[in-house]
FIKOLZA-1660 file (N, C-alpha, C; in steps of 0.1 Angstrom, whole numbers, plus 5000, padded with zeros to 4 digits):
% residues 125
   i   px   py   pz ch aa at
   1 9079 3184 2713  A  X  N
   1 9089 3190 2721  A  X CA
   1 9102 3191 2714  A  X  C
   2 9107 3180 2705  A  X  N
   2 9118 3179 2701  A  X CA
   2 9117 3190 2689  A  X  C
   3 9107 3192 2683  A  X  N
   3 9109 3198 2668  A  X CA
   3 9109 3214 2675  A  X  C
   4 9106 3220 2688  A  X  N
   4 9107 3228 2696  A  X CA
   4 9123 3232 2696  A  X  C
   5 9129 3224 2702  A  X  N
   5 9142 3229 2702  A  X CA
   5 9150 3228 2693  A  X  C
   6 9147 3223 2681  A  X  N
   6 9156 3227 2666  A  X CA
   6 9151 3241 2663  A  X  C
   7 9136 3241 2664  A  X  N
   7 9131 3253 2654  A  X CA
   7 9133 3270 2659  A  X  C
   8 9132 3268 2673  A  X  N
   8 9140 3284 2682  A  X CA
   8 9153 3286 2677  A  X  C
   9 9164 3280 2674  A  X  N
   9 9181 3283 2670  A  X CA
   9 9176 3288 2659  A  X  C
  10 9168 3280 2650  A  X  N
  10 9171 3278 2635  A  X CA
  10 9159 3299 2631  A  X  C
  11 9153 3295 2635  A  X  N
  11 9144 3306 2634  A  X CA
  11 9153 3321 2639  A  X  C
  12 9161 3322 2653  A  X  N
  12 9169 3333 2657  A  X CA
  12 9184 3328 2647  A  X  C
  13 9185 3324 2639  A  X  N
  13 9199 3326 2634  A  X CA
  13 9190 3328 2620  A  X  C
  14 9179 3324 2614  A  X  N
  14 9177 3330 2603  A  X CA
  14 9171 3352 2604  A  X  C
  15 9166 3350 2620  A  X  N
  15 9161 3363 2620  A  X CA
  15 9174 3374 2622  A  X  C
  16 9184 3371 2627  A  X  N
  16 9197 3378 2630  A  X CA
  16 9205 3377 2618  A  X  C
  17 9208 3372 2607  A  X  N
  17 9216 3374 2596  A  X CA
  17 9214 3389 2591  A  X  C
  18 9228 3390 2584  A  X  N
  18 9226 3409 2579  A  X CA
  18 9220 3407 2569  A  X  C
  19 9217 3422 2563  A  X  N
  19 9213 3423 2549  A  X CA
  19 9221 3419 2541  A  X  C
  20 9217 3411 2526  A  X  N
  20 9226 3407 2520  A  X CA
  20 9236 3424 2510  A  X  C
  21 9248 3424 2513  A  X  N
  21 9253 3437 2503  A  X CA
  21 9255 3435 2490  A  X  C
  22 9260 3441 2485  A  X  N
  22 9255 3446 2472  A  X CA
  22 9264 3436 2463  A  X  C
  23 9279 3429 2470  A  X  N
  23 9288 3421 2464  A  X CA
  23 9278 3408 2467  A  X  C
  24 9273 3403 2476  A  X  N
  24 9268 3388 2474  A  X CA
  24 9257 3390 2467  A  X  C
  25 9249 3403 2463  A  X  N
  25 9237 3401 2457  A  X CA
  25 9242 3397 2439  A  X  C
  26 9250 3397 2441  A  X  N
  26 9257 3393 2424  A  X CA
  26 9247 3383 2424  A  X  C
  27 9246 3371 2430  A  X  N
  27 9241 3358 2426  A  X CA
  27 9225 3357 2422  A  X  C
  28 9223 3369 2426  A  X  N
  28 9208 3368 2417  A  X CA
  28 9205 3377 2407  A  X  C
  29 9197 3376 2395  A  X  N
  29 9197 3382 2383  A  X CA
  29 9201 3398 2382  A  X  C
  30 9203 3407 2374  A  X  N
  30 9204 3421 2379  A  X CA
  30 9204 3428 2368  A  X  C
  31 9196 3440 2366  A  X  N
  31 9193 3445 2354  A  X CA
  31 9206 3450 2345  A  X  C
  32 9209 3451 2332  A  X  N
  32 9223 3456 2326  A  X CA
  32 9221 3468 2328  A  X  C
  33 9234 3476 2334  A  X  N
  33 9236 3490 2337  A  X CA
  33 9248 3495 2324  A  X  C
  34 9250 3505 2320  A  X  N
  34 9256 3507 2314  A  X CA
  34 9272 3507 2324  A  X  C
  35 9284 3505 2323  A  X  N
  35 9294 3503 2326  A  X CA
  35 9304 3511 2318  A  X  C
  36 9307 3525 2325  A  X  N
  36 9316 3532 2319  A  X CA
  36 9333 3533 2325  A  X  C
  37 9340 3535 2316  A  X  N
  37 9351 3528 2325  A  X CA
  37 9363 3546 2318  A  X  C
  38 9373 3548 2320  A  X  N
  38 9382 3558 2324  A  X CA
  38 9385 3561 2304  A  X  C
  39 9386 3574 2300  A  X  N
  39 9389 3574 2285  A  X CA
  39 9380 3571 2281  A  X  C
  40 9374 3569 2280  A  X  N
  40 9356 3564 2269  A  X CA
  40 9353 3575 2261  A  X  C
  41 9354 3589 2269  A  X  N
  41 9346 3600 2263  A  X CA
  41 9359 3608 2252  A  X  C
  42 9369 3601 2250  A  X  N
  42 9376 3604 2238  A  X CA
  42 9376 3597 2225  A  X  C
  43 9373 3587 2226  A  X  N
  43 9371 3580 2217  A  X CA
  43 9365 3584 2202  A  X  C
  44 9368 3578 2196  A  X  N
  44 9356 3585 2179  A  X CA
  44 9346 3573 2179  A  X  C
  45 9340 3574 2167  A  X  N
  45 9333 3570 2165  A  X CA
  45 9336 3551 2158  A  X  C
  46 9346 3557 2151  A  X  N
  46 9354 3543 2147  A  X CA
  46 9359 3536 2158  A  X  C
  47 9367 3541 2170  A  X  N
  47 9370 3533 2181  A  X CA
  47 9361 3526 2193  A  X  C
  48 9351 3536 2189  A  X  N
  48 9335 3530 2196  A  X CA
  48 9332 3519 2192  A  X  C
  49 9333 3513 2173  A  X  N
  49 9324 3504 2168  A  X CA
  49 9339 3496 2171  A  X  C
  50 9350 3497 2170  A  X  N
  50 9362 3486 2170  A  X CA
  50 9356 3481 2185  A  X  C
  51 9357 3484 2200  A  X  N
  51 9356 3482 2210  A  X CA
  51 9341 3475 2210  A  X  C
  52 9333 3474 2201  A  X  N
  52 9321 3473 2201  A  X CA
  52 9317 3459 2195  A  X  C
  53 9327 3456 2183  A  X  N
  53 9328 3441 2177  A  X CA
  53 9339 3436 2185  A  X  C
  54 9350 3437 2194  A  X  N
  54 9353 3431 2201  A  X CA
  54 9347 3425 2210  A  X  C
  55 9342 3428 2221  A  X  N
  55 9329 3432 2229  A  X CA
  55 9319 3424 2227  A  X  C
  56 9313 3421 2218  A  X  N
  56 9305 3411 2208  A  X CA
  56 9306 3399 2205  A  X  C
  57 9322 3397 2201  A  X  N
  57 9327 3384 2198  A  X CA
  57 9331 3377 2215  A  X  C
  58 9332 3385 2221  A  X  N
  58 9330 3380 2235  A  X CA
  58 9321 3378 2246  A  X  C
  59 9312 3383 2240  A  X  N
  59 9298 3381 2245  A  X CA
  59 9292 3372 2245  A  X  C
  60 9294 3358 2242  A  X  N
  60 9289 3346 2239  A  X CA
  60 9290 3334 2250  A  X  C
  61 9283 3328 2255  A  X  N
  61 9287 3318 2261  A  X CA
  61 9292 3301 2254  A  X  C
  62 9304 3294 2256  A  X  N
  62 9303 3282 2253  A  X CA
  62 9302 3276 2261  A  X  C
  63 9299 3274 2276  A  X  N
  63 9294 3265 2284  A  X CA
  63 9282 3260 2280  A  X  C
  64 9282 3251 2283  A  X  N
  64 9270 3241 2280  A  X CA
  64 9261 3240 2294  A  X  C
  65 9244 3240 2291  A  X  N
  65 9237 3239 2299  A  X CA
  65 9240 3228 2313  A  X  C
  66 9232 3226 2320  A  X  N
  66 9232 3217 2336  A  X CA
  66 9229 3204 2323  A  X  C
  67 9220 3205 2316  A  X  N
  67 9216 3192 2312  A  X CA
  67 9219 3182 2300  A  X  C
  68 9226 3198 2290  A  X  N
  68 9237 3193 2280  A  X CA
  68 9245 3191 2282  A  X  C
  69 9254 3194 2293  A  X  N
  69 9269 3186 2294  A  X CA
  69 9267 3174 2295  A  X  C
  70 9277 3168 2289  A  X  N
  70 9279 3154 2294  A  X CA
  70 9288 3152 2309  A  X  C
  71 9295 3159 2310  A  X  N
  71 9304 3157 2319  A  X CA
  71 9298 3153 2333  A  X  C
  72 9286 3164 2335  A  X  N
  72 9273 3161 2344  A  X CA
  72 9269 3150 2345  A  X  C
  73 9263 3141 2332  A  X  N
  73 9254 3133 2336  A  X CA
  73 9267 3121 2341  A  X  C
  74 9282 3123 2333  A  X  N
  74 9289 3112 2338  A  X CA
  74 9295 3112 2353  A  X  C
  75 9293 3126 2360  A  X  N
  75 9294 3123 2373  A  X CA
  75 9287 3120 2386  A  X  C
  76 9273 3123 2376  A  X  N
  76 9263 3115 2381  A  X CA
  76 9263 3102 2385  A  X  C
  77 9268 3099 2373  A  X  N
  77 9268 3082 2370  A  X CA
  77 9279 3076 2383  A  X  C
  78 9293 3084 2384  A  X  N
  78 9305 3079 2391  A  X CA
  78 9300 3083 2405  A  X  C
  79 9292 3093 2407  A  X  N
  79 9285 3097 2422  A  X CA
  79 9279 3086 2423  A  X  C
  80 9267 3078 2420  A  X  N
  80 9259 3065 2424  A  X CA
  80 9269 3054 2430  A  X  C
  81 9282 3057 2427  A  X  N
  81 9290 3043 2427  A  X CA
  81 9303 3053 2443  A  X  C
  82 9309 3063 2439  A  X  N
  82 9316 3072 2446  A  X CA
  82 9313 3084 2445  A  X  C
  83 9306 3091 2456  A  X  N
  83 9302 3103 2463  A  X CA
  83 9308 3116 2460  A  X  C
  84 9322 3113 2463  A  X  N
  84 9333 3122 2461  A  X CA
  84 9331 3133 2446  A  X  C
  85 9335 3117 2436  A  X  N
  85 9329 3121 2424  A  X CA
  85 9324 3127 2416  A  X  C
  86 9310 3128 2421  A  X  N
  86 9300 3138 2419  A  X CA
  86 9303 3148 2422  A  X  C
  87 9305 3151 2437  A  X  N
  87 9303 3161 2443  A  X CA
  87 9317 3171 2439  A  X  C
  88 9327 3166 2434  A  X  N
  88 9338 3180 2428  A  X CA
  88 9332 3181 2415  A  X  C
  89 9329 3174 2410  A  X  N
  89 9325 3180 2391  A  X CA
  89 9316 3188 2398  A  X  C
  90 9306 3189 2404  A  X  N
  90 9292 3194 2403  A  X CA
  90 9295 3207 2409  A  X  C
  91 9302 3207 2418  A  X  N
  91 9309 3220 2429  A  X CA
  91 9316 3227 2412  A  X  C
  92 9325 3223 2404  A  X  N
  92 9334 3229 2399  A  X CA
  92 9324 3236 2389  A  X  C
  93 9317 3231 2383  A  X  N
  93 9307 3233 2371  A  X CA
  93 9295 3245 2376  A  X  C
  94 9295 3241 2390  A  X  N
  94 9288 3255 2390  A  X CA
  94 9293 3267 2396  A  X  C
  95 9308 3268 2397  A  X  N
  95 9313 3280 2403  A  X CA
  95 9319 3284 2386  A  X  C
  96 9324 3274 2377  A  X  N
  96 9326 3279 2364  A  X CA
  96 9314 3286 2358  A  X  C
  97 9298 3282 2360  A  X  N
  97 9286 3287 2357  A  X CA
  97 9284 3306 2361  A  X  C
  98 9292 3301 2372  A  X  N
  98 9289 3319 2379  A  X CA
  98 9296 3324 2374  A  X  C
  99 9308 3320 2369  A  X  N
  99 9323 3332 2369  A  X CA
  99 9318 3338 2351  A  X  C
 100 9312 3329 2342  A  X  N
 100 9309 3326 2330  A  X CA
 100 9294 3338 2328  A  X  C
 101 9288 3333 2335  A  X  N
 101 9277 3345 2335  A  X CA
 101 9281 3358 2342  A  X  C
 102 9290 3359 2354  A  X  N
 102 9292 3373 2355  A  X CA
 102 9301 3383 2342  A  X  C
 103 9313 3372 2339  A  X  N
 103 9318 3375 2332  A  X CA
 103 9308 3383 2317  A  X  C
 104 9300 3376 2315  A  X  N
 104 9289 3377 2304  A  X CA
 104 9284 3397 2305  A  X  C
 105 9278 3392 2321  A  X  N
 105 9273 3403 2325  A  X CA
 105 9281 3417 2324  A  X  C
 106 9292 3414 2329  A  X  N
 106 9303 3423 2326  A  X CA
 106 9305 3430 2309  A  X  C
 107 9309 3420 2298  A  X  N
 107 9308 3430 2289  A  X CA
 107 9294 3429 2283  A  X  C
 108 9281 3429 2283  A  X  N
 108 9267 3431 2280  A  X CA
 108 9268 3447 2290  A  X  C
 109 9271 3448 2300  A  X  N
 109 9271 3465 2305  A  X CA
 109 9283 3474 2298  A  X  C
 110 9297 3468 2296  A  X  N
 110 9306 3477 2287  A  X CA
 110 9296 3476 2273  A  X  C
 111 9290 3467 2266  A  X  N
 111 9285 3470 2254  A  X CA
 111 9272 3482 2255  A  X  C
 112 9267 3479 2263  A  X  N
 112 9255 3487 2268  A  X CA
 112 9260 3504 2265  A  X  C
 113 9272 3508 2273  A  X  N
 113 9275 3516 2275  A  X CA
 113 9285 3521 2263  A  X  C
 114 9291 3516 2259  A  X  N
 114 9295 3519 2243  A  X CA
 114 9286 3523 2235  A  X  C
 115 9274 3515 2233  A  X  N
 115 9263 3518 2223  A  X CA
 115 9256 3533 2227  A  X  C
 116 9254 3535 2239  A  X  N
 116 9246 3550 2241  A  X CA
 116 9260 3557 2239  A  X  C
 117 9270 3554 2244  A  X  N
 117 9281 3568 2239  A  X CA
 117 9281 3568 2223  A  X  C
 118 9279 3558 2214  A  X  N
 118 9275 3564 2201  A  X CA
 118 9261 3575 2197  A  X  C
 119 9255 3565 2203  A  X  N
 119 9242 3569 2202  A  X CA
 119 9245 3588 2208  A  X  C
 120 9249 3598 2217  A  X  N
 120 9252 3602 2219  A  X CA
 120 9258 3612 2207  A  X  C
 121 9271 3603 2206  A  X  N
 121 9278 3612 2193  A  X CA
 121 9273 3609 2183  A  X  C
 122 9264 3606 2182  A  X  N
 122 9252 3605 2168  A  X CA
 122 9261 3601 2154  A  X  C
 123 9266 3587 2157  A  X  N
 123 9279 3581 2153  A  X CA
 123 9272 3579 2136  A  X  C
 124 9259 3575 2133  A  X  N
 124 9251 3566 2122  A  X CA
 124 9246 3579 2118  A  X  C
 125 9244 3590 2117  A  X  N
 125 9240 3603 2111  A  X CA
 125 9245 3605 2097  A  X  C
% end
């Protein structure tokens, strides 16, 4: 009887939520689209490859994995003893994780889209 009246809310508030849109679907993986942005199609060929090794050199992550940081396992450690502890490193590390991978994602689509605008102007001919 009891597990009755938790599981009717829980079931009508899971069946009533909206579709997720297109801004919260960020958080799950998403194919690279090319990302073209205003001025692009003036560019030469040299300005393509300058924007292109920019682009590149920023394309890299230095965040360190959930299990390479240290900073993790030491809040781990300070969480066993204070709760609090843990729980802001762990909160902060993984909203820096998102911002770091969208960011990623972001120029991996401007690179995307630079490379077929060469490819295009048949830049390597």
């Amino acid at each position: 009887m009891q597990l009755q009246r938790y599981t009717l809310p829980l079931l009508l508030v899971l069946v009533s939520t909206p579709a997720i849109s297109a801004d919260e679907a960020r958080a799950y993986p998403r194919p690279v689209e090319p990302l073209y942005e205003e001025g692009d199609e003036q560019l030469s060929c040299r300005q393509l490859e300058q924007r292109l090794s920019h682009l590149e050199s920023q394309s890299y992550s230095t965040k360190p994995g959930f299990y390479e940081d240290p900073y993790t396992g030491a809040s781990i450690w300070i969480g066993s003893l204070w709760v609090p502890g843990a729980l802001s490193y762990l909160g902060y590390s993984a909203i820096a994780e998102y911002r770091e991978n969208d960011r990623l994602h972001h120029n991996q689509s401007r690179i995307e889209a630079l490379r077929r605008m060469k490819a295009n102007l048949r830049c390597h001919e």
